[in-house]
N, C-alpha and C positions, 0 to 999 in steps of 0.2 A: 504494500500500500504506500509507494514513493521510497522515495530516499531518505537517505540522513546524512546530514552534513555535522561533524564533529570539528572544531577548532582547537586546535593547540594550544597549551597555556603559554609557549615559547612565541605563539602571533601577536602578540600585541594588544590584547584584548582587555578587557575593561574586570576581570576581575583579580583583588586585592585581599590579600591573608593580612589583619592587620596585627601589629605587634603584640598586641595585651587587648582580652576581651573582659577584663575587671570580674566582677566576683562572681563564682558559679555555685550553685547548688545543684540546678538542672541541666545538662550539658546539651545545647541547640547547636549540630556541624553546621553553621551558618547557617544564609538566606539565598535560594536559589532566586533570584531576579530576572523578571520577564524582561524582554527585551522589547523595545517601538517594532511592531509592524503595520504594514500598511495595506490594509483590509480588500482597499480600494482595486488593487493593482491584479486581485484574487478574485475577487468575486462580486467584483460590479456588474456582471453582466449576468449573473443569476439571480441577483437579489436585489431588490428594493432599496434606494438610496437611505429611508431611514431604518431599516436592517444594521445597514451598513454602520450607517450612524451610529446606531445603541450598540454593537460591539464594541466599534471602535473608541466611544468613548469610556465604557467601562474598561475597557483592559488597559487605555491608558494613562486612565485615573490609578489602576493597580499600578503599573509599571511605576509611576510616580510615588507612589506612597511604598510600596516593596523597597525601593531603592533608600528612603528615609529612614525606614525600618532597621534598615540591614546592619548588622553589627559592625559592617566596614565603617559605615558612618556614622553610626553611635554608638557603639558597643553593646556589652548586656549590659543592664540599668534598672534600676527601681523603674517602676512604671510612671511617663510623664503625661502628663493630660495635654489635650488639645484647645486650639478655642472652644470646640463647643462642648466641652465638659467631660469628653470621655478619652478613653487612651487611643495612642495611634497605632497597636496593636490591633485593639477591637475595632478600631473604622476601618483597619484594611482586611479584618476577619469578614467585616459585613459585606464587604464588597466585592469579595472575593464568595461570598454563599451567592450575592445576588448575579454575579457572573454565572455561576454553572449552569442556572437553567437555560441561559442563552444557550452555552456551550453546546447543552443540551439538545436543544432544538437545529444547531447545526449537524450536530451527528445522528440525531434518529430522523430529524422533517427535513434537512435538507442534505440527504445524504450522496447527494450528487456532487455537494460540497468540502465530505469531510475531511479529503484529502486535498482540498485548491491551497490552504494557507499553510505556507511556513512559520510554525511556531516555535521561536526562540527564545532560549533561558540559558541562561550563565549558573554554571553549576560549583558548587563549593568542594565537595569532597571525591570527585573525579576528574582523571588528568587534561580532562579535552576543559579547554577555556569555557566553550557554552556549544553543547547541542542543539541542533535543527531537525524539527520533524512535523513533515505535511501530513498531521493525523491529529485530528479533532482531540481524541480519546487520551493522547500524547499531553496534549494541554491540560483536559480535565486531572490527569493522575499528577500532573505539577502544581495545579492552584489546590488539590486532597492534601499534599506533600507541605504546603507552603502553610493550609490552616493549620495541618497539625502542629511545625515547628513555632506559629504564631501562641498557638497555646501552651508550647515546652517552655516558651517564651512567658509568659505570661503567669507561668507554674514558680520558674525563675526569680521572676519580679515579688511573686507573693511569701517563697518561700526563705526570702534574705532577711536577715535580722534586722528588726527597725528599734529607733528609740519612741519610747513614748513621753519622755518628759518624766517622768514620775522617781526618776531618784536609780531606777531600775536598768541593769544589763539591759542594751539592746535584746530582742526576743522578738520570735514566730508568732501570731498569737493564734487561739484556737480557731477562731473566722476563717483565720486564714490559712491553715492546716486542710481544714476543711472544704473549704472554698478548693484547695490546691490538689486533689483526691479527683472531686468534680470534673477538675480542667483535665488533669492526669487521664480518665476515663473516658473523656470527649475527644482528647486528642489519638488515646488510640485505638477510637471508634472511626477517624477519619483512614485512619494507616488501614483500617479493617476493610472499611468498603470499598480503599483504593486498589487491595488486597483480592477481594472476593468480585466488587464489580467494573471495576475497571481494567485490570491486567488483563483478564480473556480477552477483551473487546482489542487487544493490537494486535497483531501479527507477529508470528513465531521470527522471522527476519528482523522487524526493530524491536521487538522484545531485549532481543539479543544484543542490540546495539544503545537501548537504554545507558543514559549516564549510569552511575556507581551511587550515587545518590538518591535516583530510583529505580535501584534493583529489587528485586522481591526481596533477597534476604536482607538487604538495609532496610524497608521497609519494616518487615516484621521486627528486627533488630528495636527499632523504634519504638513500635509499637509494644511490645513489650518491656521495652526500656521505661515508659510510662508508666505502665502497670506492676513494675519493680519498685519505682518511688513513691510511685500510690499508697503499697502495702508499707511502705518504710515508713508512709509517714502515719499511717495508722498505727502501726506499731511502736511509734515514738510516743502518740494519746493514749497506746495502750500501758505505756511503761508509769504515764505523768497518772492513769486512771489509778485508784486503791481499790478500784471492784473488778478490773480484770485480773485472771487465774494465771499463774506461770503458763496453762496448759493455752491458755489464748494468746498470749507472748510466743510460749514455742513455734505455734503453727500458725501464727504470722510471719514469722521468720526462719520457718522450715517452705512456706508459699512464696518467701520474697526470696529463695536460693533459687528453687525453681523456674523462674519468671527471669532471674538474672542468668540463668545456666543457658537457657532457650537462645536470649539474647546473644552471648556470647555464642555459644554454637552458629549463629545466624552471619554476623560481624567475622567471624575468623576467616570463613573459607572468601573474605570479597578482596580485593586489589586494591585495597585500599592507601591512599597516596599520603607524601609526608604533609601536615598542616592540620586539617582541618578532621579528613579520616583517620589518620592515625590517631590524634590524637580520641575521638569517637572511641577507638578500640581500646583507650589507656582507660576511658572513664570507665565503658564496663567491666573490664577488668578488674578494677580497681570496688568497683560497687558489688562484685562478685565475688572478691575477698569480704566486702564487710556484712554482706547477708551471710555469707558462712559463721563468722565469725559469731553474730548475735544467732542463729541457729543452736551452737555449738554451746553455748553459753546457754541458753536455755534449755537444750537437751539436758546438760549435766546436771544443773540446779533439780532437773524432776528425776533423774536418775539418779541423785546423791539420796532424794528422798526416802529410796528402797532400803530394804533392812538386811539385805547379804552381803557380803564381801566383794561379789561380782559385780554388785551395782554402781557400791562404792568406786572400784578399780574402774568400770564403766565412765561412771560421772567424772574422774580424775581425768583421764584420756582425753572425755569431750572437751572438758575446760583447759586442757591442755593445749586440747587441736585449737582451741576459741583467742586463746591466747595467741598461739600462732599464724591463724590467719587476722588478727587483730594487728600484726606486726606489718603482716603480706600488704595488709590492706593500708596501714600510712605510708609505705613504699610506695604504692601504685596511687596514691594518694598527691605526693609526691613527684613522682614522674607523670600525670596528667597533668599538673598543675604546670611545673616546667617546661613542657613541651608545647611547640609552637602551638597554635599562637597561644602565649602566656596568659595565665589565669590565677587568682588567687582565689583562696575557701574565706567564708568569711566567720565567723566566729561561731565553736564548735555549739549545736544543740540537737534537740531531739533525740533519739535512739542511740546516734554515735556518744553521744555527751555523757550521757547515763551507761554505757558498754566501753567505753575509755576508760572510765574511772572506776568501773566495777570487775571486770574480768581478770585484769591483774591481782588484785586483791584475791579474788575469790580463787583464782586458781590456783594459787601460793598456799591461801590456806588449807585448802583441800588437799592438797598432796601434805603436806607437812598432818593434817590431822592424821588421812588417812595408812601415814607412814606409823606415826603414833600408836596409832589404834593396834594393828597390824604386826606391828614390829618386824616391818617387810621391805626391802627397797624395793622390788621388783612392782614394776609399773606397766598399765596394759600400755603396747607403743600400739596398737593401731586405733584410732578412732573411732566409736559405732558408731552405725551407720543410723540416717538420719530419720525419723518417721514421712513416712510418704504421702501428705495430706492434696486431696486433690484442689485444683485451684480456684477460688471463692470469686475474684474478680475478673469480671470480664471487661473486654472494651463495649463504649455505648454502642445500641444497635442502631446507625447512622444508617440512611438510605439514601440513594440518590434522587432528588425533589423532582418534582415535575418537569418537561421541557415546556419553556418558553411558547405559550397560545400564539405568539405572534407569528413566531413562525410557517405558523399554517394558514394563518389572516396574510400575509406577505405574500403565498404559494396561492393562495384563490384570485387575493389582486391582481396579480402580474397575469395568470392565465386569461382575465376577464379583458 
């Protein structure tokens, strides 16, 4: 269904890895940005001048605000309001839902169309500068791609520590926890539907030629990258609650390994280039250690619970291993951080905050009780193995909206 045109990042092209993307919690591989095209020069002669029109001017009302967005130009950021009161996040989220159903109507009513326009985007975490592809469907899975990073984004923004005046450490606060769960789920309800109803709809040929940025396993990578911090951060309400049971700690974060392993699995087998993707593969890496770690730590604490010797020697091992991947995980911590483009953590809380400062402790004393007890050195070295709790969070069930009425009022005009 046409060609693909890829550009070099060696061309001269307009996209920039910027130095330091300032403080992360949620890690966004950049902003793929639409490129100006010219609607006119495609499909004047099938469609209705204000067809034309209403495309042309939504997408580049987007291309203008994507490009504002973009971390090259402002980095990640607390969220800034616009004139008219809301963030410049959500007006290009809006505008970007109200585009699809055009998109829509170009690919199902005027399918004689869906291949006339070259549509062009600058791609962040693959080596070609910006991909070209005369396929409708091409479009729609980049403006799925773009909400959903607008809401990683916007996860980001909500879950950086603020001051509140009151005397008090900057802090998360529960809203906003909350709130960040919500966005978490919606963003990978977009990865899902781009997943399940948009990938069929290309050709096995540009499938294959897809950027690296939207490839199916970067996608799912994504997609469950959200659904890894979702559970993280319920699990951090779960640690702050006094009516959650170890056994709801556990199997939050026996759910939140799972969801980060997937990811990982997903991320390792792609090409992913030096900047923007590798660094993508340090974070889950890095978030893959610390869900083990708090796993681990809650494994032992219910296995220390047990009244045999076994359980004991059990629980030691696990807070052992928790320990150890507690270490793995400010390594990888570490080398995310440092690695292009540069990022700092901003001040530790939630789950890590409470598992920083509790698992050393606890695993110190536990081998030393259990030696006591025992009067044994001998200590289990492999780790049990984790409970295997199936997974609670799903992405929202997103659909894709109506196509655009006009387009069939434009198809009756023109034959009349």
């Amino acid at each position: 269904m046409g060609c693909l045109v890829s550009t070099q990042r060696d061309s001269g092209g307009q996209r920039r890895t910027p130095g330091s993307i300032g403080e992360v919690v949620v890690y966004i591989p950049g902003i793929r940005i639409p490129k100006t095209i010219d609607f006119t020069q495609s499909i004047h002669e099938n469609l209705p001048k204000n067809g034309i029109d209403t495309i042309s001017n939504l997408r580049t009302r987007i291309v203008l605000m994507a490009a504002q967005e973009s971390p090259v130009a402002s980095k990640s950021r607390r969220r800034t309001a616009t004139r008219h009161g809301g963030s410049s996040s959500a007006d290009l989220l809006q505008a970007l839902e109200e585009y699809i159903p055009v998109l829509l109507g170009l690919a199902e009513d005027g399918r004689q169309l869906r291949d006339k326009v070259n549509f062009v985007w600058l791609n962040q975490e693959d080596d070609a500068e910006e991909t070209v592809i005369p396929n409708v469907w091409y479009e729609i899975l980049s403006v799925l791609h773009l909400m959903a990073i607008l809401c990683l984004s916007q996860a980001n923004s909500l879950l950086l520590p603020k001051s509140y005046g009151d005397g008090y450490q900057p802090r998360v606060s529960e809203d906003s926890r909350r709130n960040s769960v919500d966005i978490f789920l919606k963003a990978s309800g977009y990865l899902d539907c781009a997943i399940r109803q948009v990938l069929p709809q290309i050709c096995a040929d540009n499938r294959r030629e897809l950027p690296t940025d939207l490839a199916e396993g970067n996608l799912r990578a994504l997609s469950l990258q959200a659904l890894g911090q979702a559970v993280d951060v319920q699990l951090g309400m779960a640690i702050d609650s006094p009516k959650a049971t170890l056994a709801v700690k556990r199997r939050l974060a026996c759910e939140m390994v799972k969801y980060w392993q997937q990811a990982q699995d997903n991320i390792a087998v792609l090409p992913l280039q030096e900047g923007w993707g590798k660094k993508h593969q340090f974070f889950i890496k890095w978030k893959f250690a610390e869900s083990k770690a708090a796993a681990y730590y809650f494994h032992g604490l219910i296995l220390d619970e047990g009244n045999t010797e076994k359980s004991h020697r059990m629980a030691v091992a696990a807070l052992q291993a928790s320990e150890e991947f507690l270490r793995e995980s400010k390594r990888g911590c570490d080398t995310f951080h440092s690695s292009t483009p540069t990022s700092r953590s901003p001040a530790v809380w939630g789950s890590m905050k409470y598992l920083s400062e509790k698992i050393p402790k606890d695993a110190s004393s536990k081998v030393k009780i259990n030696r006591d007890l025992y009067n044994q050195e001998r200590i289990i070295d492999t780790a049990p193995v984790l409970p295997d709790f199936p997974l609670a969070l799903k992405p929202d069930d997103y659909q894709l909206p109506q196509a655009d009425p006009s387009w069939k009022r434009d198809d009756k005009s023109k034959s009349q």
